[in-house]
C-alpha positions in Angstrom: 0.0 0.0 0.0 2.0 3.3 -1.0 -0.2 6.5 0.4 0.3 9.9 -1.3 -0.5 12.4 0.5 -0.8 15.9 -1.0 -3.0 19.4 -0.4 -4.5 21.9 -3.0 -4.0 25.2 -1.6 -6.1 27.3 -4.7 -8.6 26.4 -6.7 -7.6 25.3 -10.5 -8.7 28.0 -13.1 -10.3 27.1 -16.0 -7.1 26.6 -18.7 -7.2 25.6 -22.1 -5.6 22.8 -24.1 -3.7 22.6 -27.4 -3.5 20.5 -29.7 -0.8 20.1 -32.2 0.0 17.8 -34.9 2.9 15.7 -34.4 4.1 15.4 -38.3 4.1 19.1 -38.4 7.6 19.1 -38.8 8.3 16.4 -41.5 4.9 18.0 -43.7 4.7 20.8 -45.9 3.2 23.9 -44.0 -0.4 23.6 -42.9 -3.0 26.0 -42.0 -2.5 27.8 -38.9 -4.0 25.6 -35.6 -6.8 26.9 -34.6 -6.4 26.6 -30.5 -9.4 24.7 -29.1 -10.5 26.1 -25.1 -11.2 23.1 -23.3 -13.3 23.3 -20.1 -11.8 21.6 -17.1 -14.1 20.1 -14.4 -15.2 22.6 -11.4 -12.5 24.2 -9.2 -11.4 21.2 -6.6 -11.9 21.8 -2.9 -8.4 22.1 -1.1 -9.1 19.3 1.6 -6.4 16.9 2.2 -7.1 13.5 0.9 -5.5 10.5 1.2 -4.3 8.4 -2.5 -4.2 4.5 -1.6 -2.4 2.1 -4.3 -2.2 -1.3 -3.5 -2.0 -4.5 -5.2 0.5 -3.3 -7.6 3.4 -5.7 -8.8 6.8 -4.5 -7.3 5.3 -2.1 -5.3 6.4 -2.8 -1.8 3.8 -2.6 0.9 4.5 -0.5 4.1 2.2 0.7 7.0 1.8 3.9 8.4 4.1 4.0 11.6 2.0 4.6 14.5 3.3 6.6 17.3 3.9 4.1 20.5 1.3 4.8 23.5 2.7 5.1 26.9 1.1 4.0 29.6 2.4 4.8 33.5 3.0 1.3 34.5 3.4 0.6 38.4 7.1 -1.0 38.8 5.3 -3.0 42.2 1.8 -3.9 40.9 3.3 -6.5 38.1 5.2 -8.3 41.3 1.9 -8.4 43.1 0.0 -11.5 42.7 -3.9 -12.6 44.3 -2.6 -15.8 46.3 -0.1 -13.6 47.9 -1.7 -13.3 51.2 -3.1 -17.1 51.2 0.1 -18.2 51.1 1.5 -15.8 54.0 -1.4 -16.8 56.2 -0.7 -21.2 55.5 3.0 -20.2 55.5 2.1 -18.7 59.4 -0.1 -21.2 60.2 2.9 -24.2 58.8 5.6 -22.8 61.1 3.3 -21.9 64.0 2.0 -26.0 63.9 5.5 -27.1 64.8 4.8 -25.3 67.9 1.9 -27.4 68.5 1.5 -30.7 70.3 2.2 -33.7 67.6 2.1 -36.3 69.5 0.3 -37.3 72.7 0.6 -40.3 75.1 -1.9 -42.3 76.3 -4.6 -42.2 78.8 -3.4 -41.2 82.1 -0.1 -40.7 81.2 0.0 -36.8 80.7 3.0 -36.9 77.9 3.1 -34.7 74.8 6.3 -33.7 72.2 5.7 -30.9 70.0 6.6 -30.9 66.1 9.9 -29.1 66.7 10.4 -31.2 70.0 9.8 -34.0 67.7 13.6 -34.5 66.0 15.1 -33.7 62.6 11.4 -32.4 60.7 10.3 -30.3 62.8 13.0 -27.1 62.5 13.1 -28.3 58.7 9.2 -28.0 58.6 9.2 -24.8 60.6 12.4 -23.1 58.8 10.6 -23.7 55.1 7.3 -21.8 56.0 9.4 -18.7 57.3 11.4 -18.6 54.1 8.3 -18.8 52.2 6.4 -16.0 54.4 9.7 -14.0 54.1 9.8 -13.9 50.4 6.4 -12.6 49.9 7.0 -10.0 52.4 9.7 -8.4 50.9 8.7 -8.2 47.2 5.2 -6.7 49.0 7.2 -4.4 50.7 9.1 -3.6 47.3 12.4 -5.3 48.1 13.7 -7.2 44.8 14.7 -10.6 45.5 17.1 -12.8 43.1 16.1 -16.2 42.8 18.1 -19.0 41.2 14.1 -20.0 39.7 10.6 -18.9 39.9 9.2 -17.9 42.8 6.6 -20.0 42.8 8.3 -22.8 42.4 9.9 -22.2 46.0 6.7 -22.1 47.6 5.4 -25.4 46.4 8.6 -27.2 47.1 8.9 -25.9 50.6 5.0 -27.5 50.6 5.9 -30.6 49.2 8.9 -31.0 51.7 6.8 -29.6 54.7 4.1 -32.5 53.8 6.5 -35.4 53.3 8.2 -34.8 56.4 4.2 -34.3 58.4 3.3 -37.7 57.0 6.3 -39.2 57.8 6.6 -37.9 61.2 2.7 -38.8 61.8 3.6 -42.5 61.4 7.3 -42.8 62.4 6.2 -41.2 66.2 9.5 -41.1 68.6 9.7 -42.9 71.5 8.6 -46.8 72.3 6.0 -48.5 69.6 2.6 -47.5 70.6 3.4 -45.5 73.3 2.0 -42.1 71.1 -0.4 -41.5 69.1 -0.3 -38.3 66.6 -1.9 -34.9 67.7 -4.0 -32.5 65.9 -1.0 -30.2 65.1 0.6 -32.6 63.0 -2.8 -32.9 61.2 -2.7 -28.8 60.8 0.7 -29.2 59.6 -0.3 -31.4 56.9 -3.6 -29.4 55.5 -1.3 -26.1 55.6 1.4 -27.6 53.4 -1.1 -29.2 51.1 -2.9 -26.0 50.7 0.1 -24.6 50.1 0.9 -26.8 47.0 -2.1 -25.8 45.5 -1.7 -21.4 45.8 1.6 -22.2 44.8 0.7 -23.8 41.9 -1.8 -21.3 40.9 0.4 -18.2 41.4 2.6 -19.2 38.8 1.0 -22.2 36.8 3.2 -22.0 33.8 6.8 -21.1 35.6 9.7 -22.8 34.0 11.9 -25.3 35.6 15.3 -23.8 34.9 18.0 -22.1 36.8 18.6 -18.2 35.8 22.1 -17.3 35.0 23.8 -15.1 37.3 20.5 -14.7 39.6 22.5 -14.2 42.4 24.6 -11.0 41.3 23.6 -7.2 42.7 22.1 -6.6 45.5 18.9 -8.2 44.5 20.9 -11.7 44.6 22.6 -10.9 47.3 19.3 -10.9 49.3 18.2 -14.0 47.8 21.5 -15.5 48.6 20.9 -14.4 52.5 17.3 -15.7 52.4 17.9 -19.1 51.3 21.0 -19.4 53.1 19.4 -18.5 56.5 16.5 -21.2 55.4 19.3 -24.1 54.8 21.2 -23.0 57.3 18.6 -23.1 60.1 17.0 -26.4 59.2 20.5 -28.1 59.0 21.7 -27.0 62.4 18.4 -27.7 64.3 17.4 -30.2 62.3 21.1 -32.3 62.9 21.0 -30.7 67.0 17.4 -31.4 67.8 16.6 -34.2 69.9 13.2 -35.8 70.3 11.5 -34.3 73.6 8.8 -35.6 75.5 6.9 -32.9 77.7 4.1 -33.7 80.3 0.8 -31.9 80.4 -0.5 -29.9 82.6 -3.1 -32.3 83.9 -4.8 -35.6 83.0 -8.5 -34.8 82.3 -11.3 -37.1 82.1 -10.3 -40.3 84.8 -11.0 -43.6 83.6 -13.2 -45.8 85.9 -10.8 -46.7 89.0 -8.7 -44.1 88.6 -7.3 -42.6 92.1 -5.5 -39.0 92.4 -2.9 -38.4 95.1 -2.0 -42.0 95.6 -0.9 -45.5 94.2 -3.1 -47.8 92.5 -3.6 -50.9 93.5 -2.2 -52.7 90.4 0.9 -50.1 90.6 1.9 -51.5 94.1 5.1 -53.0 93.9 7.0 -51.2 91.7 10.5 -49.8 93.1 10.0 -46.1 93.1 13.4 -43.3 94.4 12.7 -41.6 97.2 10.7 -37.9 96.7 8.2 -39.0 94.3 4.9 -38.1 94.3 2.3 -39.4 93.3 -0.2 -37.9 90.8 -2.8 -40.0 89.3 -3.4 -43.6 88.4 -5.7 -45.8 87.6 -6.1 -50.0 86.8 -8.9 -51.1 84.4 -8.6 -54.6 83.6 -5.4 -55.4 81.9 -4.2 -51.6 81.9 -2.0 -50.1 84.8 -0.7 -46.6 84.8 0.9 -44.5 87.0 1.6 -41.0 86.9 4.2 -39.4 89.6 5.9 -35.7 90.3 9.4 -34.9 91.6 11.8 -31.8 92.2 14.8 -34.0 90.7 15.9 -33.2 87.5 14.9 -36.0 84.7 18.7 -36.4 84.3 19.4 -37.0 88.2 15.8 -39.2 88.2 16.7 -41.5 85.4 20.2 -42.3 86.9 18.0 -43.5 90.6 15.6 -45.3 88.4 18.4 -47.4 86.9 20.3 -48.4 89.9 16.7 -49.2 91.6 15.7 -51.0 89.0 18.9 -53.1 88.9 18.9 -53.7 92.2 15.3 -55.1 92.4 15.9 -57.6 89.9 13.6 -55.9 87.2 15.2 -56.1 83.5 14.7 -53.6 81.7 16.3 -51.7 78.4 16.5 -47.9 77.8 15.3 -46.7 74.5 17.3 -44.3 72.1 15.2 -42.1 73.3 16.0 -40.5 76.5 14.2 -41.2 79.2 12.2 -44.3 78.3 12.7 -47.6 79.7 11.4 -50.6 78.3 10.7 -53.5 81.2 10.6 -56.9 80.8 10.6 -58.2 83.8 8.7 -59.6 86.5 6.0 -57.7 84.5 5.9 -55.8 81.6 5.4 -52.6 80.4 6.9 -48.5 79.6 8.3 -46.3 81.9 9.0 -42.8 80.9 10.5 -39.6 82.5 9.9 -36.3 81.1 11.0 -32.7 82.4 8.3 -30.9 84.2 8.0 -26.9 85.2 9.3 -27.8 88.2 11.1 -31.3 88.4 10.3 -34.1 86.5 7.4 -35.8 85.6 7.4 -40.1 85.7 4.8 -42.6 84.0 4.7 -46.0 84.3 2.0 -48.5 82.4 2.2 -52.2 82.6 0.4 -54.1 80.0 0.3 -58.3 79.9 3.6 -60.0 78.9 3.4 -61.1 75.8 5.5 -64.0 76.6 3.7 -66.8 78.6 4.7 -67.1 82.4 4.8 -64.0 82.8 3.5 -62.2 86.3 -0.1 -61.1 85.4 -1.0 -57.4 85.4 -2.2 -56.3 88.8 -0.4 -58.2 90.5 2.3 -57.5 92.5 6.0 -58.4 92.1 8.4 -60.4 94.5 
């Protein structure tokens, strides 16, 4: 399309045409020419029109450049997205569950460990859902951030590794076999990091998977360097230091039928007990005996005068990799655990039937 663009400034006066014969010059003189006045159309208007020639072979075809349009464009609105504050709420909530009872003891026994009490996944758990919160926070707050990948890629990893280590840690409980069961803020742990997964995944559902070059140069990368390093940092160090804890409750609520406060039970008679304790709470239904017990004595100082009493009553026993369980064998069978208190220590000890036959039976009392 070639446009030709050209104005008529005055009108055209009427003009006349003539009209000579072109073998003038090679034939003998001819009569004079009689000029011939030739109307032209009426006078043109002088607006400015526009001549438009396309289709024309070997004409090349060009458009009309079009001034660009600029448009203010916010330099912190592109780097804001809608699941931003979804994920900084389940990011609080993930860290703030490791915090939370995971596991709880049975009946009687008064025993909890928290998730970051719990061993290696807890401060791993914890550590991913601050990184996660951080790096929203800052972009919100304007901060640029170099990331080796897409940010939303982070966020659904640190969900995927915060709910593989829940699940994990829901069915591989410290302590003996059977002796917890898992609390409700593993089960909040494990809805916040699935939840997770999902914002992530829609904040960003077509990032690539690939590494940028030189992501962590400027001062953008050296904040993202900081962030991640703190994140890695943290869950190595606390997750390799941790230990698993156990923690007694407050109080036992809801006694079982039998159950006595202040005293022993009758099925818990027998057992060689250091001097100070005091009892708590107990109770003997059928072939379940528990016995819950306070004392001023550090756990460390406790466990050391349960061992030499135990030894020299003749009960066998082996300690656990876990400190401050003991499992007994002998004359009767069953868990005894000792946990630090607010003050003291606290001690529980269940007996359940020997699996083994000859065993003493359960509420009965030992040589």
């Amino acid at each position: 399309m070639i446009d030709t663009n050209y104005e008529r400034t005055a009108p055209v006066e009427p003009s006349g045409a003539v009209v000579a014969d072109p073998w003038a010059a090679e034939s003998p003189p001819a009569p004079p020419v009689v000029a011939t006045q030739v109307e032209t159309e009426s006078p043109a208007d002088s607006r400015r029109y526009v001549a438009v020639v396309s289709e024309v072979p070997g004409v090349e075809v060009f458009a009309e450049q079009q001034p660009a349009v600029t448009r203010p464009v916010s330099s912190r609105g592109r780097d804001r997205y809608a699941t931003d504050f979804p994920i900084m709420i389940l990011s609080a909530i993930l860290a703030g569950s490791t915090f939370l009872p995971w596991y709880k003891g049975p009946a009687g026994f008064g025993i909890k460990a928290t998730g970051w009490a719990s061993g290696t996944w807890g401060p791993i758990v914890a550590f991913l859902a601050l990184g996660s919160f951080a790096l929203i926070a800052l972009r919100r707050l304007g901060v640029r951030v170099g990331l080796p990948v897409e940010e939303s890629l982070l966020h659904e990893a640190a969900g995927w590794i915060s709910l593989v280590g829940a699940v994990l840690m829901s069915r591989l409980r410290p302590g003996p076999q059977d002796l917890l069961s898992t609390a409700y803020g593993a089960w909040i742990a494990i809805g916040a990091a699935a939840v997770l997964i999902v914002l992530a995944g829609r904040m960003s559902p077509h990032a690539p998977l690939h590494v940028r070059p030189g992501w962590q140069k400027g001062r953008a990368g050296l904040i993202g360097v900081i962030v991640i390093g703190i994140v890695v940092a943290g869950s190595a160090v606390f997750g390799v230091t941790n230990n698993p804890k156990l923690q007694a409750t407050g109080g036992v609520a809801d006694p079982l039928t039998g159950s006595v406060r202040g005293k022993i039970p009758e099925c818990a008679k027998g057992f060689p007990l250091p001097q100070g304790m005091k009892p708590q709470y107990g109770f003997g239904t059928g072939p379940t005996c528990q016995l819950v017990m306070t004392s001023t004595k550090s756990p460390t100082v406790l466990m050391g005068e349960f061992r030499t009493l135990l030894k020299s009553k003749n009960w066998t026993f082996t300690e656990q990799r876990q400190p401050g369980v003991f499992m007994i064998t002998k004359p009767r069978c069953g868990t005894l655990v000792v946990v630090p208190a607010n003050t003291g220590s606290t001690a529980a000890v269940g007996f359940t039937p020997c699996p083994s036959p000859g065993a003493v039976p359960t509420g009965s009392s030992s040589p």
